[in-house]
Short mmCIF file of the C-alpha atoms (twelve columns), coordinates in Angstrom:
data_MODEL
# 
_entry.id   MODEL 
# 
loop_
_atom_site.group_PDB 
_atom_site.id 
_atom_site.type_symbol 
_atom_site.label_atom_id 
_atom_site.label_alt_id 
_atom_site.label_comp_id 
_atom_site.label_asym_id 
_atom_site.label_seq_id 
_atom_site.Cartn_x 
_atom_site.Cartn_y 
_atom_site.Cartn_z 
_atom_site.pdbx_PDB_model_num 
ATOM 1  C CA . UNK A 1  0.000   0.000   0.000   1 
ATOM 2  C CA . UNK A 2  1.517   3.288   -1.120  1 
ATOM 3  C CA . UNK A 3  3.127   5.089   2.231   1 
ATOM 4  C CA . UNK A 4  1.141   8.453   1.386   1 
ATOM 5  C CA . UNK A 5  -2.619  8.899   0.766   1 
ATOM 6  C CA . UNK A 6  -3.113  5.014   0.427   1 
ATOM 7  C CA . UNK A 7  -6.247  4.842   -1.142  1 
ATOM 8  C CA . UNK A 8  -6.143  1.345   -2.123  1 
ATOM 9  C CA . UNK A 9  -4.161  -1.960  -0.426  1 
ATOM 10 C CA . UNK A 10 -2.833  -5.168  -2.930  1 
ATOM 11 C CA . UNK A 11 -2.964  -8.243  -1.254  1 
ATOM 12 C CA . UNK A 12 -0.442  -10.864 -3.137  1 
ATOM 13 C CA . UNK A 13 -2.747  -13.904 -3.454  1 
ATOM 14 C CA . UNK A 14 -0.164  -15.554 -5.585  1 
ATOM 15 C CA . UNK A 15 3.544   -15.548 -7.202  1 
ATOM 16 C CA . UNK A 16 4.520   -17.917 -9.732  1 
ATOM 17 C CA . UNK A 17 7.511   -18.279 -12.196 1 
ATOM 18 C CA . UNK A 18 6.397   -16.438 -15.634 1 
ATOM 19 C CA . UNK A 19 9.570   -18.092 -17.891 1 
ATOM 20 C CA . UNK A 20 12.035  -20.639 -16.681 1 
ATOM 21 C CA . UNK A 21 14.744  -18.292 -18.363 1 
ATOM 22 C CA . UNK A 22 17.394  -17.305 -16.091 1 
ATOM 23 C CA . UNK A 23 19.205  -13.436 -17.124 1 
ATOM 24 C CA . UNK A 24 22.588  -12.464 -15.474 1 
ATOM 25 C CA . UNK A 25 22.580  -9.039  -14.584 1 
ATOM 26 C CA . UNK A 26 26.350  -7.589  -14.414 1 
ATOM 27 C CA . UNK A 27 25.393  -4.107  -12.876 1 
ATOM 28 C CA . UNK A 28 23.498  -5.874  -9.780  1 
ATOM 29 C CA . UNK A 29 25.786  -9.096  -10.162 1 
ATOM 30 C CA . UNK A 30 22.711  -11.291 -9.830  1 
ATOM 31 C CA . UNK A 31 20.365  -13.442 -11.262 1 
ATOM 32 C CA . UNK A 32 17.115  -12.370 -12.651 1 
ATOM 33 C CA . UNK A 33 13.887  -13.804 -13.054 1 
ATOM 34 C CA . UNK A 34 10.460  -13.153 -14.250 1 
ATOM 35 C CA . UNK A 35 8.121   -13.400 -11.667 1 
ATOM 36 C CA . UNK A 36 4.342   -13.443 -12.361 1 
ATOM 37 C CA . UNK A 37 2.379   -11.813 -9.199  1 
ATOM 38 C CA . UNK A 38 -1.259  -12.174 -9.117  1 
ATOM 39 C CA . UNK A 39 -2.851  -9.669  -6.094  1 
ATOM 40 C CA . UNK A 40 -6.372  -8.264  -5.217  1 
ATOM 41 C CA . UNK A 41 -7.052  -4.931  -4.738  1 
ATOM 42 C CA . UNK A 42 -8.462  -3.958  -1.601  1 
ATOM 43 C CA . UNK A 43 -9.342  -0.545  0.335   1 
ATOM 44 C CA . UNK A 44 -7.242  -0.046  3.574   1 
ATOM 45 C CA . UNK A 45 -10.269 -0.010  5.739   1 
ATOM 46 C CA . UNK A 46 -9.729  -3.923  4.937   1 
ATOM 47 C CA . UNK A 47 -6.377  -4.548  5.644   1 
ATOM 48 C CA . UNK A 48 -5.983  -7.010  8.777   1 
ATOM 49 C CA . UNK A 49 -4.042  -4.882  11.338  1 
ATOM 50 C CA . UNK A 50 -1.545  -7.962  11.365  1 
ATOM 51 C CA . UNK A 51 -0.377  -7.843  8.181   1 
ATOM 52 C CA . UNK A 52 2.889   -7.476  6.565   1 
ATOM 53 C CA . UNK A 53 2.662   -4.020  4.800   1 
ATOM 54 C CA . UNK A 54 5.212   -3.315  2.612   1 
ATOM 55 C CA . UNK A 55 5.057   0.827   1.067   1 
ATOM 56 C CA . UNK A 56 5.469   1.161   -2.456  1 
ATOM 57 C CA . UNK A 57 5.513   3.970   -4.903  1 
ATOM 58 C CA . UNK A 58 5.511   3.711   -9.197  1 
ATOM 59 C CA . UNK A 59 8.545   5.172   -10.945 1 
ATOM 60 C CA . UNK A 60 7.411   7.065   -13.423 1 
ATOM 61 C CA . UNK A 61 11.250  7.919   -14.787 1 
ATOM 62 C CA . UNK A 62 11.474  4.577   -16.532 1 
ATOM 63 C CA . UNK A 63 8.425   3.751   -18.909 1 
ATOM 64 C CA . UNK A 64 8.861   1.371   -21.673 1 
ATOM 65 C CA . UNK A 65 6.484   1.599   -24.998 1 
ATOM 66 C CA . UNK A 66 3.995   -0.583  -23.213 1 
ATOM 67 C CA . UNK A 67 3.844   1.534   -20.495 1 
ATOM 68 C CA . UNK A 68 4.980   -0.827  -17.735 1 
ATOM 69 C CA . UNK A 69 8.210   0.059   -15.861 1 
ATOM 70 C CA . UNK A 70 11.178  -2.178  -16.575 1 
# 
């Protein structure tokens, strides 16, 4: 849930492997993956108060032509 003016939580209801391909990446000198996440969107009025929140925020510097962040 975004750390200012949440106005909506996503609860990760599931994260699977979306390619069995496995990238080296030299900057980060690590492996990377493709990860599919599947999550529901819920308001924060729902969120249990014993769950794992983790803030996030989208990067809008870094847009690729189909307009998801690489």
């Amino acid at each position: 849930m975004s750390a200012q003016r949440p106005r909506y939580a996503y609860r990760v209801e599931r994260v699977t492997n979306a390619s069995s391909e496995v990238h080296w990446d030299p900057v980060a000198k690590t492996e990377v993956r493709r990860l599919l996440i599947e999550a529901a969107r819920v308001t924060p009025a729902k969120v249990s108060p014993h769950a794992r929140i983790h803030s996030w925020r989208w990067d809008t510097r870094r847009v690729s032509a189909g307009g998801v962040p690489k």
